[in-house]
N, C-alpha and C positions, 0 to 999 in steps of 0.2 A: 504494500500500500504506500507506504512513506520511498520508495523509489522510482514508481511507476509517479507521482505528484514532483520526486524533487527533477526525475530525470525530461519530465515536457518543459517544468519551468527552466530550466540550463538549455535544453535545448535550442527556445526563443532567441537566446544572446548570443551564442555562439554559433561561428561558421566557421568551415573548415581552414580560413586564413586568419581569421581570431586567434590569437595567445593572450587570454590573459589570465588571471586568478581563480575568475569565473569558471573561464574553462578545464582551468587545470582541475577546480574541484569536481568537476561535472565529469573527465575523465576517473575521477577518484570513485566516485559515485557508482559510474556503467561495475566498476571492475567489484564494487563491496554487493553491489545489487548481482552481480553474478556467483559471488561465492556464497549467497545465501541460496542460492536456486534450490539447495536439498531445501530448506525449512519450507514444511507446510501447515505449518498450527500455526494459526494468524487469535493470538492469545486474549485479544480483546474481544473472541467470538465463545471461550471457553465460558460456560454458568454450569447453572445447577440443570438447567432445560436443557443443554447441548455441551453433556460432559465430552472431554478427551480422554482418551485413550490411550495407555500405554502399551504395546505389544511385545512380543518375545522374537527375537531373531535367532534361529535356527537352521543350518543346511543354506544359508543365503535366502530364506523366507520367512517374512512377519506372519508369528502364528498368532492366535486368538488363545485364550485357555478357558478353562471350564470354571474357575475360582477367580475373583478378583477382588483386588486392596482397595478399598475407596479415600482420595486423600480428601479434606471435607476445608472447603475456603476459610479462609481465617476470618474473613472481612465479614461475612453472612452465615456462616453454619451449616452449607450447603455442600453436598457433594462436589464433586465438578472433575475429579482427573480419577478415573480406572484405570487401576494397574492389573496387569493380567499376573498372576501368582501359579507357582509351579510345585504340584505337592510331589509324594514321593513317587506316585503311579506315573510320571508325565515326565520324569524326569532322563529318564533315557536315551531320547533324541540329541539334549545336551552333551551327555558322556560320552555318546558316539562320534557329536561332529568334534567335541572337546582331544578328543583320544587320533584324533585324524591330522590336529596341527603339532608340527613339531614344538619340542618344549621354549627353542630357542625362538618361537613367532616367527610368520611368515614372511617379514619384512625386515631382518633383523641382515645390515649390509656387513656386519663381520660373517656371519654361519653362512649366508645364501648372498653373494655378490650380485650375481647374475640378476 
């Protein structure tokens, strides 16, 4: 929301023979409004009517569970974020994909250069 508003108004001022502060921030702007592209919980839409959701990643897929923690707003006493919770029955799929990465992490440049 707050990039899609800052990047029309930067846009107006600047052209592609403009240098100035303006633009420089408006350059700054495209590149932080890019590295949020994962964030999709737009937080000012989270209540107690339209709780969020936390999920489990597992195998490279956001699973659902069967149990969930409810954290409850401080502001109103209201629910508002579900966390998916993982008993001992469900716990499996973890140990396996767990048991599948090497100990030293998969991106660790001393064990795995390449």
């Amino acid at each position: 929301m707050y990039c899609s508003v800052g990047l029309r108004n930067l846009k107006k001022i600047c052209s592609p023979k403009t240098v100035s502060s303006d633009c420089l921030n408006y350059l700054g702007l495209i590149r932080f409004c890019r590295l949020l592209s994962f964030a999709t919980v737009k937080a000012e839409e989270i209540s107690g009517s339209q709780p969020a959701e936390v999920l489990n990643l597992v195998n490279g897929s956001w699973r659902k569970s069967s149990g969930w923690n409810t954290i409850v707003d401080p502001l109103n006493g209201e629910p508002f974020i579900n966390v998916a919770e993982v008993d001992e029955n469900g716990i499996q799929p973890f140990v396996e994909s767990l048991s599948r990465c090497p100990k030293h992490g998969l991106h660790n440049p001393f064990k795995s250069p390449e």
